[in-house]
PDB file as gemmi writes it, atoms N, CA and C in Angstrom:
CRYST1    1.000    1.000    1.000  90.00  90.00  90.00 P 1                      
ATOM      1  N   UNK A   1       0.845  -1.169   0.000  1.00  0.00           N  
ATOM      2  CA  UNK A   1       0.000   0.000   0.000  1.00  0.00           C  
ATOM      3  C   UNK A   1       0.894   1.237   0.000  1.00  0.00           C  
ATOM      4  N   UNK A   2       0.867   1.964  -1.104  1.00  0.00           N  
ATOM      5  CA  UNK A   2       1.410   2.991  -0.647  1.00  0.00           C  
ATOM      6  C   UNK A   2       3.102   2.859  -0.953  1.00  0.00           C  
ATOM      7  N   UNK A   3       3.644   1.767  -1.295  1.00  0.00           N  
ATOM      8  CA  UNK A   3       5.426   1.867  -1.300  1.00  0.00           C  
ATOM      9  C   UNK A   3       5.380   1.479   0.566  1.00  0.00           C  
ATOM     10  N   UNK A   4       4.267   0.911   0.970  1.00  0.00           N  
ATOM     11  CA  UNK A   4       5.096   0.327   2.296  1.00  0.00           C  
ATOM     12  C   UNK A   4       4.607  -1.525   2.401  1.00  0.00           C  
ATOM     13  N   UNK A   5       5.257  -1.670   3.322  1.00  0.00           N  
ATOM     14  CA  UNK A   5       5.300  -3.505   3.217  1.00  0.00           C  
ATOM     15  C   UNK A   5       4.090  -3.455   4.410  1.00  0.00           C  
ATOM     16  N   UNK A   6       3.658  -4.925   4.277  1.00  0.00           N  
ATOM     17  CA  UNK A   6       2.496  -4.946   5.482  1.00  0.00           C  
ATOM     18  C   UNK A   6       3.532  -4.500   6.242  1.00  0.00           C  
ATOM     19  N   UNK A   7       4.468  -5.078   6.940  1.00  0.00           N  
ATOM     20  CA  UNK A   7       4.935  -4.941   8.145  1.00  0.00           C  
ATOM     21  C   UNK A   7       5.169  -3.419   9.050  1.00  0.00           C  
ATOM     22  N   UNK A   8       5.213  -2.070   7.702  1.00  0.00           N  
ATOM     23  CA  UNK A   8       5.625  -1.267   8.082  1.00  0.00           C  
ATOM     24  C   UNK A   8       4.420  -0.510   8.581  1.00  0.00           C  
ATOM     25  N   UNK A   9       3.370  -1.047   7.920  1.00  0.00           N  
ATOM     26  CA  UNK A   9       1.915  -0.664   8.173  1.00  0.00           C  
ATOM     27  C   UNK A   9       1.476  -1.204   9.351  1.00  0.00           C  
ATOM     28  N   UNK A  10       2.002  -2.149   9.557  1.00  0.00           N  
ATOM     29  CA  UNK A  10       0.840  -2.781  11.024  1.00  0.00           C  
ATOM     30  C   UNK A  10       2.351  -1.687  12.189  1.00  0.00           C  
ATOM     31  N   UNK A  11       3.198  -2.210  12.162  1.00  0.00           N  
ATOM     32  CA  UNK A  11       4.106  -1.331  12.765  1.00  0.00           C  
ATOM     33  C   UNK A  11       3.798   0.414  13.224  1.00  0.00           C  
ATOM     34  N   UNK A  12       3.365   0.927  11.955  1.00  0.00           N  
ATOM     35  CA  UNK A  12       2.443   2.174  11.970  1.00  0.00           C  
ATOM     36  C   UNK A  12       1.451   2.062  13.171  1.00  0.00           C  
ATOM     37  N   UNK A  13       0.345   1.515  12.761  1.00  0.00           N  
ATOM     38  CA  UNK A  13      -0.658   1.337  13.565  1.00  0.00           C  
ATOM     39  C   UNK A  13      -0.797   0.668  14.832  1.00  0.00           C  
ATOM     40  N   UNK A  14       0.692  -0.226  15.472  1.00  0.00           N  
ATOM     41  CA  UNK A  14       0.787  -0.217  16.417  1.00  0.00           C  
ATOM     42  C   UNK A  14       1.355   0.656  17.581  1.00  0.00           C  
ATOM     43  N   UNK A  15       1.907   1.457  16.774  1.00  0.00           N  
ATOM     44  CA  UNK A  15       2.652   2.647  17.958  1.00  0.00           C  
ATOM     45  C   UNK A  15       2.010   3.783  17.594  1.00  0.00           C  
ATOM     46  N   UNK A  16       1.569   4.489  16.663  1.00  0.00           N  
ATOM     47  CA  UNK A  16       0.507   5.590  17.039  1.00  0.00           C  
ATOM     48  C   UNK A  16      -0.353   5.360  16.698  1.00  0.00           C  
ATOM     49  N   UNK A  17      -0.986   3.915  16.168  1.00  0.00           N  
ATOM     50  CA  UNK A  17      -2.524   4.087  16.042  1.00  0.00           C  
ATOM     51  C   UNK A  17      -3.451   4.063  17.885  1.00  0.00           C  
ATOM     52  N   UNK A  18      -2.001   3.004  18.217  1.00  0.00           N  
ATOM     53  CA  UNK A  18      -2.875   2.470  19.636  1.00  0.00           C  
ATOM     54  C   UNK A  18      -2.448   3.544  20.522  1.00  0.00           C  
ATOM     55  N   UNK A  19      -1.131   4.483  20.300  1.00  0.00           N  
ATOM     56  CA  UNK A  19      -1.381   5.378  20.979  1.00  0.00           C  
ATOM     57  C   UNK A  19      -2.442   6.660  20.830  1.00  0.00           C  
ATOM     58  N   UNK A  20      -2.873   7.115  19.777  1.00  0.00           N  
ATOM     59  CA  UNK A  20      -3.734   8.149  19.894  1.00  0.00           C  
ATOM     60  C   UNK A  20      -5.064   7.625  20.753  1.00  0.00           C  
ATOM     61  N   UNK A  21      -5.228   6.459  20.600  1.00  0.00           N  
ATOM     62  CA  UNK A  21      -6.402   5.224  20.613  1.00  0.00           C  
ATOM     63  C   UNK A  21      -6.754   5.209  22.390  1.00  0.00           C  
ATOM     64  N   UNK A  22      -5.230   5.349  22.752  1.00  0.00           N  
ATOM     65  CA  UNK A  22      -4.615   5.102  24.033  1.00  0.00           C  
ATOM     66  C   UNK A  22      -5.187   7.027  24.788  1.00  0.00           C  
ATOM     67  N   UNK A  23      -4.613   7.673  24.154  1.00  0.00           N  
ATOM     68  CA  UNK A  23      -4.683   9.003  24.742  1.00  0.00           C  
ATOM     69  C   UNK A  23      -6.491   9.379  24.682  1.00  0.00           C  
ATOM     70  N   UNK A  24      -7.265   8.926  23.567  1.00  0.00           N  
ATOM     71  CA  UNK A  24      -8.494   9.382  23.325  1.00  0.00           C  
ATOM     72  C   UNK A  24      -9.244   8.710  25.191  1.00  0.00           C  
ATOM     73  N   UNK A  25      -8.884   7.421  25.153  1.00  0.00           N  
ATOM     74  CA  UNK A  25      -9.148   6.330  26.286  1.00  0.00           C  
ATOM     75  C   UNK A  25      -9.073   7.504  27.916  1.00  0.00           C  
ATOM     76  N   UNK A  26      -7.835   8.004  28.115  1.00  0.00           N  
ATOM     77  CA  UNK A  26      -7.258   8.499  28.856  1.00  0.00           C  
ATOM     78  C   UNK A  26      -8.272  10.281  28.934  1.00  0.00           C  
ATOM     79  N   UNK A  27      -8.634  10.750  27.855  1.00  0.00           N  
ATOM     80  CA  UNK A  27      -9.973  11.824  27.491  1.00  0.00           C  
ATOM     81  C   UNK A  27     -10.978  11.050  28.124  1.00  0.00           C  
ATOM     82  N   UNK A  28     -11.119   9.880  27.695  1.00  0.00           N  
ATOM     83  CA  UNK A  28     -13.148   9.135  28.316  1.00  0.00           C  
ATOM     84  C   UNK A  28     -12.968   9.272  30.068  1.00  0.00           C  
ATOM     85  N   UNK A  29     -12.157   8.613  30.147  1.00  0.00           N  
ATOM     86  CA  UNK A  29     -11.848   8.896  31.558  1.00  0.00           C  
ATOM     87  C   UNK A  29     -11.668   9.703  32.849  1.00  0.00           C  
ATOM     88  N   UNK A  30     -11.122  11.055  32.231  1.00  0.00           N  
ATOM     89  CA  UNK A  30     -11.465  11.971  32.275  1.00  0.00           C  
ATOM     90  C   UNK A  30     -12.452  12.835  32.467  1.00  0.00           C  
ATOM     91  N   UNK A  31     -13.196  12.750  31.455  1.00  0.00           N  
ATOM     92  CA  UNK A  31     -15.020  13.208  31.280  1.00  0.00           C  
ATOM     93  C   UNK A  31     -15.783  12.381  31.762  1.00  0.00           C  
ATOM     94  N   UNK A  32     -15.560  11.418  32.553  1.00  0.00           N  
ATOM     95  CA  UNK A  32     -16.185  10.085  33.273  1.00  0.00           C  
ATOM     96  C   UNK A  32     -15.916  10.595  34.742  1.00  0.00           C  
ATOM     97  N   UNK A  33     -14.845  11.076  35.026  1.00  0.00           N  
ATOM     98  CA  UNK A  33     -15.061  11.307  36.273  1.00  0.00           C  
ATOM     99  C   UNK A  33     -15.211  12.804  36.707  1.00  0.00           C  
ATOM    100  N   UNK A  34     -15.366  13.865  35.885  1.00  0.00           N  
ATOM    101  CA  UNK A  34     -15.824  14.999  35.595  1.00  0.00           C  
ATOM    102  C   UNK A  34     -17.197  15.358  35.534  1.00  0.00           C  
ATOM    103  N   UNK A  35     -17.847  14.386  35.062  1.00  0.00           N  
ATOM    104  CA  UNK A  35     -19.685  14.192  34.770  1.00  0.00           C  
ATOM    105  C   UNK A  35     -20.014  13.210  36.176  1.00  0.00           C  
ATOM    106  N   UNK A  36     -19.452  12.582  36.629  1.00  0.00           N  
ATOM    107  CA  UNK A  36     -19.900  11.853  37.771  1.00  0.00           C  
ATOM    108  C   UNK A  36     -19.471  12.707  39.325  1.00  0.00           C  
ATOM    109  N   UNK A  37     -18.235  13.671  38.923  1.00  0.00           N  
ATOM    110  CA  UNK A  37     -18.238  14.603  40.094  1.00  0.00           C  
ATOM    111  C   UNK A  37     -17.585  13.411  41.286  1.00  0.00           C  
ATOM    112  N   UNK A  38     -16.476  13.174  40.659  1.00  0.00           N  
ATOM    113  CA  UNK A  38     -15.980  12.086  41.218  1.00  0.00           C  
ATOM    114  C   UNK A  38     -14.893  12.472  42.614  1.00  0.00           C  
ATOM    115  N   UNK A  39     -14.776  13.543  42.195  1.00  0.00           N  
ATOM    116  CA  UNK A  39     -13.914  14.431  43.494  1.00  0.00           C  
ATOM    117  C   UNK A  39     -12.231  13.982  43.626  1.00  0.00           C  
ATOM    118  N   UNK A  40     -11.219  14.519  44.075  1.00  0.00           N  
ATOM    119  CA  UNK A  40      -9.859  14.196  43.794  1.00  0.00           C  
ATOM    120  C   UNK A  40      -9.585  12.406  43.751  1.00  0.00           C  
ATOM    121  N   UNK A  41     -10.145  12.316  45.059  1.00  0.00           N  
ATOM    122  CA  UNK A  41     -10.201  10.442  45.236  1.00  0.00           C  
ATOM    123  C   UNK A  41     -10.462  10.160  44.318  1.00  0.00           C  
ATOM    124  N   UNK A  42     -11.767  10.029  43.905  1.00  0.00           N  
ATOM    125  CA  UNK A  42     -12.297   9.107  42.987  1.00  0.00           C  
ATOM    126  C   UNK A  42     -11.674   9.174  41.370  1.00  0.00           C  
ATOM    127  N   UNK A  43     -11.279  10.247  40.856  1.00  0.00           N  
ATOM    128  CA  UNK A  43     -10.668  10.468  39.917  1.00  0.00           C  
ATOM    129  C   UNK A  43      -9.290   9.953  39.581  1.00  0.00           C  
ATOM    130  N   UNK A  44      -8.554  10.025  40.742  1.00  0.00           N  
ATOM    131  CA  UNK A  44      -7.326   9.287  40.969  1.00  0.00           C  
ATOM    132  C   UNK A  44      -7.392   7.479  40.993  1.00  0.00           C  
ATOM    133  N   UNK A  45      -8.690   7.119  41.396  1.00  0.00           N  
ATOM    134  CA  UNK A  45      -9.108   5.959  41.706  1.00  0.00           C  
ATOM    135  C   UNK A  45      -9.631   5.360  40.192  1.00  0.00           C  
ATOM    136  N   UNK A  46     -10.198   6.256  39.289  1.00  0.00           N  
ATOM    137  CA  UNK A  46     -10.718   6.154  38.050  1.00  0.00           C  
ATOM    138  C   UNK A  46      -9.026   5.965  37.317  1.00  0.00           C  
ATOM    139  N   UNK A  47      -9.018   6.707  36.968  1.00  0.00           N  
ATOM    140  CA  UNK A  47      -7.012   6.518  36.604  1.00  0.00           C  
ATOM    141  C   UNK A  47      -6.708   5.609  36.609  1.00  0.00           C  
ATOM    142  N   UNK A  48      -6.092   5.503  38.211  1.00  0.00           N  
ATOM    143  CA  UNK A  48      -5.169   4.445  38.417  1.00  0.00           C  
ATOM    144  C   UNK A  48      -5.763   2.963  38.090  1.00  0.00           C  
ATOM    145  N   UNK A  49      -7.240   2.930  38.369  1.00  0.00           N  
ATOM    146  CA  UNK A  49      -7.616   1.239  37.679  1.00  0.00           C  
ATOM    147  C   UNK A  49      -7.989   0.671  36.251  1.00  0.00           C  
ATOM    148  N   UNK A  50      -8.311   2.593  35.720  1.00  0.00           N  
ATOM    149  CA  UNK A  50      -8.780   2.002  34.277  1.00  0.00           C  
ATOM    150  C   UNK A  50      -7.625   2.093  33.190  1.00  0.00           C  
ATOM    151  N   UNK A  51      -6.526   2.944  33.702  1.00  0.00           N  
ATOM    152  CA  UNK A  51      -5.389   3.180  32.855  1.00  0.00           C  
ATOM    153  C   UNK A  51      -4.151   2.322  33.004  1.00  0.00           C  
ATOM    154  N   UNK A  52      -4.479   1.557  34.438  1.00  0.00           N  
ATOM    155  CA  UNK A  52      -3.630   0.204  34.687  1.00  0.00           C  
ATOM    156  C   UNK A  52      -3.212  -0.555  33.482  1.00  0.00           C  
ATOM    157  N   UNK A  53      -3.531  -0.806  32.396  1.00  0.00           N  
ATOM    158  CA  UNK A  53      -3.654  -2.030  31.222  1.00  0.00           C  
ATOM    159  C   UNK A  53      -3.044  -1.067  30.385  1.00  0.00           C  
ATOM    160  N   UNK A  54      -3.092  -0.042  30.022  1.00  0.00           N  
ATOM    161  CA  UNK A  54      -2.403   0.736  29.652  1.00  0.00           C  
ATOM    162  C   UNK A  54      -0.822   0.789  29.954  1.00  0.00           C  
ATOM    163  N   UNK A  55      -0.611   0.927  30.837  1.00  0.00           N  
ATOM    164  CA  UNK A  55       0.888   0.652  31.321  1.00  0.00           C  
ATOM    165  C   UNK A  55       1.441  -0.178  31.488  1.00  0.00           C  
ATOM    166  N   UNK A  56       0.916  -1.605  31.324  1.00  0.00           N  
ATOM    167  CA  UNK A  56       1.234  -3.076  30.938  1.00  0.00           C  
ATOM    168  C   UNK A  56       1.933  -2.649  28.943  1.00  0.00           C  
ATOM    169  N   UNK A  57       1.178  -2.095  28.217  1.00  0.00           N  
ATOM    170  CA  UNK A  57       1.450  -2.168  26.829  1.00  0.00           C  
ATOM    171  C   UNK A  57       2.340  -1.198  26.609  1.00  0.00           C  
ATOM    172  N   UNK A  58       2.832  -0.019  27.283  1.00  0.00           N  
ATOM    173  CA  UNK A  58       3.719   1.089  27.215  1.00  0.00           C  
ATOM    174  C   UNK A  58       5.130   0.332  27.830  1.00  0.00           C  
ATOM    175  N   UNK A  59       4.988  -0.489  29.224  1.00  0.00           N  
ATOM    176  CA  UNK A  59       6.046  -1.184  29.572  1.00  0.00           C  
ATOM    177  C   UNK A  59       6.800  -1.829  28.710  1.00  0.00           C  
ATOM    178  N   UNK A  60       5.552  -3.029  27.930  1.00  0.00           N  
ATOM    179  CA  UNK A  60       6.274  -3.879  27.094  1.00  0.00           C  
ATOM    180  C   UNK A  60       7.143  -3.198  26.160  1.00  0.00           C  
ATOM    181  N   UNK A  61       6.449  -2.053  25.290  1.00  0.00           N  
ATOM    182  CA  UNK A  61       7.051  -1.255  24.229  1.00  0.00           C  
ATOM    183  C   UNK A  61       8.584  -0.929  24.638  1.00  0.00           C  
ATOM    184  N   UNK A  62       8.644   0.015  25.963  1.00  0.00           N  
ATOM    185  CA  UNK A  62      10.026   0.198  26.323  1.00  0.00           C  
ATOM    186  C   UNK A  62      11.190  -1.078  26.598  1.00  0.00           C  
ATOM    187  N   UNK A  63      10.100  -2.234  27.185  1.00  0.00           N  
ATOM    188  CA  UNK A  63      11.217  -3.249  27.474  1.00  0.00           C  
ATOM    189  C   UNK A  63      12.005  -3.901  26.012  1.00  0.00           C  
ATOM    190  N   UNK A  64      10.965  -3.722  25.131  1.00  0.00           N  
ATOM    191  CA  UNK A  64      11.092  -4.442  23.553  1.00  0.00           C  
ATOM    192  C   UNK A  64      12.409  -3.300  23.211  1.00  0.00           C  
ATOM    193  N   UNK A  65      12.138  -2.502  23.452  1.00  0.00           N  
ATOM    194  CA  UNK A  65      13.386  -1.478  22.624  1.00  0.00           C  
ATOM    195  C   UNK A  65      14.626  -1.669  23.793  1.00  0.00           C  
ATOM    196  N   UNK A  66      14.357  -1.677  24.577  1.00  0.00           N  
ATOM    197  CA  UNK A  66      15.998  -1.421  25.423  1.00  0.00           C  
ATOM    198  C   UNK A  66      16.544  -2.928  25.061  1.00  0.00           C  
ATOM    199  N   UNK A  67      15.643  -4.105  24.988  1.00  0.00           N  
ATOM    200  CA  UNK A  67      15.860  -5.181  24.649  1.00  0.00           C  
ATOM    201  C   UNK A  67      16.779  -5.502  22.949  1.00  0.00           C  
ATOM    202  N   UNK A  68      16.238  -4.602  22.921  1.00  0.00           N  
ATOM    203  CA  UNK A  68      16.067  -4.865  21.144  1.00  0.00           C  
ATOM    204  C   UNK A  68      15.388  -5.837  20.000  1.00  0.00           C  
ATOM    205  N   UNK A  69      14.415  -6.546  21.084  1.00  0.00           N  
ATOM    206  CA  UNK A  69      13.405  -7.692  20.395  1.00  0.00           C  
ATOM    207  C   UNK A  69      12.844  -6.858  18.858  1.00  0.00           C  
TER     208      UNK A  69                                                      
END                                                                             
């Protein structure tokens, strides 16, 4: 597609497709605990459990590169 190989394409779409994908996620969340009036706690509490899985896939990314997998 384009003069690129699948590989360079899925490659594409794994590091900024899933990140914009990732940041939009990190917006819902946001306006989730903004509309529910979730107060410092709860917002911090919204975060830290729904953006948890998130930082499982950012980890791997960094470990893959310092690795060089």
């Amino acid at each position: 597609m384009f003069g690129f190989t699948e590989e360079q394409v899925a490659n594409f779409g794994m590091t900024f497709g899933l990140g914009a994908f990732m940041l939009y996620m990190l917006f819902i969340i946001g306006e989730l605990a903004y509309r529910s009036k979730a107060g410092k706690v709860g917002t911090f509490a919204l975060f830290f459990v729904l953006a948890f899985g998130m930082l499982g896939f950012v980890a791997k990314t960094i470990i893959e590169k310092m690795w060089g997998i």
